[in-house]
C-alpha positions as CSV (number, residue, x, y, z in Angstrom):
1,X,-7.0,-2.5,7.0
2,X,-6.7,-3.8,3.7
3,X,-7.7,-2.1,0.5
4,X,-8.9,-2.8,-2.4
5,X,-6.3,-2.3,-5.4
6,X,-7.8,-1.3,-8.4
7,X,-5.6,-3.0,-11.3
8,X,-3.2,-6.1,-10.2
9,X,0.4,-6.3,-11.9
10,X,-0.9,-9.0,-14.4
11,X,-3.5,-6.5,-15.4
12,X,-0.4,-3.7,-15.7
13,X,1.8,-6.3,-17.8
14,X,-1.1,-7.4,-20.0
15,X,-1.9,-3.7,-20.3
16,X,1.8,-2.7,-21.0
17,X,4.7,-5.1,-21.3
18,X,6.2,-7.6,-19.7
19,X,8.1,-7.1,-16.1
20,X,10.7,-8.2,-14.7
21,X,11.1,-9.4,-11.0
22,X,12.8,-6.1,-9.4
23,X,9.8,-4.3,-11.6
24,X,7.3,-6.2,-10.1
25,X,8.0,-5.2,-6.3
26,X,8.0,-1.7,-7.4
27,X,4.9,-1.8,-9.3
28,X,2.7,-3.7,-7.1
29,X,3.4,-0.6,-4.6
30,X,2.9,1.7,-7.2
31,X,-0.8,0.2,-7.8
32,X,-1.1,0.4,-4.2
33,X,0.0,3.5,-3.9
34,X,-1.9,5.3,-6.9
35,X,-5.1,3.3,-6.1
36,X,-4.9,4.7,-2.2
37,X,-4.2,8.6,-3.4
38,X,-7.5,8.3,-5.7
39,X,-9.6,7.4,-3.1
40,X,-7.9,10.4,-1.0
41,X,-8.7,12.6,-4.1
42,X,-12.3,11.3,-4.2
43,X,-13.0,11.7,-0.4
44,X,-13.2,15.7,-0.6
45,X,-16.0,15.0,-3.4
46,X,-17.8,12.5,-1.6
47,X,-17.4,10.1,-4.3
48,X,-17.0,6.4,-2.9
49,X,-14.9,4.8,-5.5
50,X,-15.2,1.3,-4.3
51,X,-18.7,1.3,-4.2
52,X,-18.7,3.2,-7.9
53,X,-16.5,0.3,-9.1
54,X,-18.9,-2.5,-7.1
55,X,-21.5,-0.9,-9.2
56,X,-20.5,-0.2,-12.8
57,X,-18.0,-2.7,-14.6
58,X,-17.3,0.3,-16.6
59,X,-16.4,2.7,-13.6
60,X,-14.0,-0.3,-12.9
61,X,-12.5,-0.2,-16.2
62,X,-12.0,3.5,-16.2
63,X,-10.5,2.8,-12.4
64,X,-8.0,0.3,-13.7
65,X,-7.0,1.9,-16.8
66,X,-6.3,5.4,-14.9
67,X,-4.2,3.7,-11.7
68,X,-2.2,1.6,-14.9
69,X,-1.5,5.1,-16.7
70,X,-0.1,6.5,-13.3
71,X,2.4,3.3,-12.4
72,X,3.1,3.0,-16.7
73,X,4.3,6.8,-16.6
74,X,6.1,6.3,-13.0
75,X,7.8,3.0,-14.3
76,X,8.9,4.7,-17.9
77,X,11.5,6.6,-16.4
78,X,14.3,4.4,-15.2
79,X,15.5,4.4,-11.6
80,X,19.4,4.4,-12.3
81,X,19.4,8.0,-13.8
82,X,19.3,11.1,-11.9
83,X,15.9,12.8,-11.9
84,X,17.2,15.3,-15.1
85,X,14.7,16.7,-17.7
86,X,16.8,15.2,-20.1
87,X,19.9,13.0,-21.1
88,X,22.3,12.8,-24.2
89,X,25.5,11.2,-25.0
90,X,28.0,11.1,-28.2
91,X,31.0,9.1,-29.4
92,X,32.3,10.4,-32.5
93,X,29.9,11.2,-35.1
94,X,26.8,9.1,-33.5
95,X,25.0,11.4,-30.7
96,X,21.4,10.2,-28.6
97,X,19.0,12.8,-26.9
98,X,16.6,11.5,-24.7
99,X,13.9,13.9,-23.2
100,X,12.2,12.3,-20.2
101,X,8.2,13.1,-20.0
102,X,8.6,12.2,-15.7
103,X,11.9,12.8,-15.3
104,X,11.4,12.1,-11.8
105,X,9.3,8.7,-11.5
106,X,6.7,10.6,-10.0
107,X,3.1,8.9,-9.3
108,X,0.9,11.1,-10.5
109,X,-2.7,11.7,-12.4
110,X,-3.2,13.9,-15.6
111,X,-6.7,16.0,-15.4
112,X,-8.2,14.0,-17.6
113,X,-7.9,10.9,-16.0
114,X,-9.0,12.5,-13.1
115,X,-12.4,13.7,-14.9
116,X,-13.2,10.3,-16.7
117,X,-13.2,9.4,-12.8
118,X,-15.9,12.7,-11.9
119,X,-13.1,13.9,-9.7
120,X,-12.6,16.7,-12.0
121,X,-11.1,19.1,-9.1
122,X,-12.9,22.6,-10.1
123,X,-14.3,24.7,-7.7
124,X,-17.1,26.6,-7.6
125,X,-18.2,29.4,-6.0
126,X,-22.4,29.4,-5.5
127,X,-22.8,33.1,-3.6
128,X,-20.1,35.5,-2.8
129,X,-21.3,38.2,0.1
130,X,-19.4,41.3,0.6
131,X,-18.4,42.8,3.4
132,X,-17.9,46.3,4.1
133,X,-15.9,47.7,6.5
134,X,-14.3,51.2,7.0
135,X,-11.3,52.6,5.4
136,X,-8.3,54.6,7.2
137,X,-10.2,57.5,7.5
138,X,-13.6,56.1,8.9
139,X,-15.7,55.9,6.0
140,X,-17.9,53.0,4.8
141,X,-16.0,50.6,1.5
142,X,-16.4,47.5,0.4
């Protein structure tokens, strides 16, 4: 079954910078990737994101640009480094620190992309009933 991807790899490049070809496999199944897991986070809240899109060129927009955050913050870190927090090196009296912000390459969402989407992830809790039951000694608590 094929889905719908919500931002191409022109869209990310336009959006981003310029890739090149070993970039491009990995990104195309990054957009894949990140568009699938929103519709997974959506689901829960019955919120149909294609149909949402369909409907609202500005629900797209807000699809496109969230799914190109994910795969820009994924793609930042580079994939010949270990997954380490950070990296430095020195010769002589020159020294560079780098700090990775996904020192991983992990695909993932930051809240607030999440509630530009209305999958804001909060729960709520509408009635809370007690229950009683009896203590050790036979006696009627809560």
């Amino acid at each position: 079954m094929a889905t719908t991807t919500y931002a191409t790899v022109s869209d990310l490049e336009a959006y981003w910078r310029d890739l090149d070809t070993s970039e491009e496999a990995r990104a195309q199944d990054m957009l894949e990737i990140a568009s699938s897991r929103l519709r997974l986070y959506a689901e829960p809240s019955g919120i149909d994101l294609d149909a949402k899109a369909a409907a609202s060129e500005d629900y797209a927009n807000a699809l496109k640009w969230v799914v190109m955050e994910a795969v820009k913050r994924a793609l930042s870190t580079p994939i010949d480094t270990p997954p380490v927090d950070s990296y430095s090196q020195a010769a002589g009296p020159y020294s560079e620190n780098y700090k990775f912000t996904n020192p991983s390459g992990d695909l993932w969402f930051k809240k607030a992309e999440l509630k530009t989407l209305g999958i804001s992830g909060v729960q709520r809790a509408t009635s809370i009933t007690p229950v009683t039951r009896k203590d050790i000694y036979g006696e009627q608590s809560l």
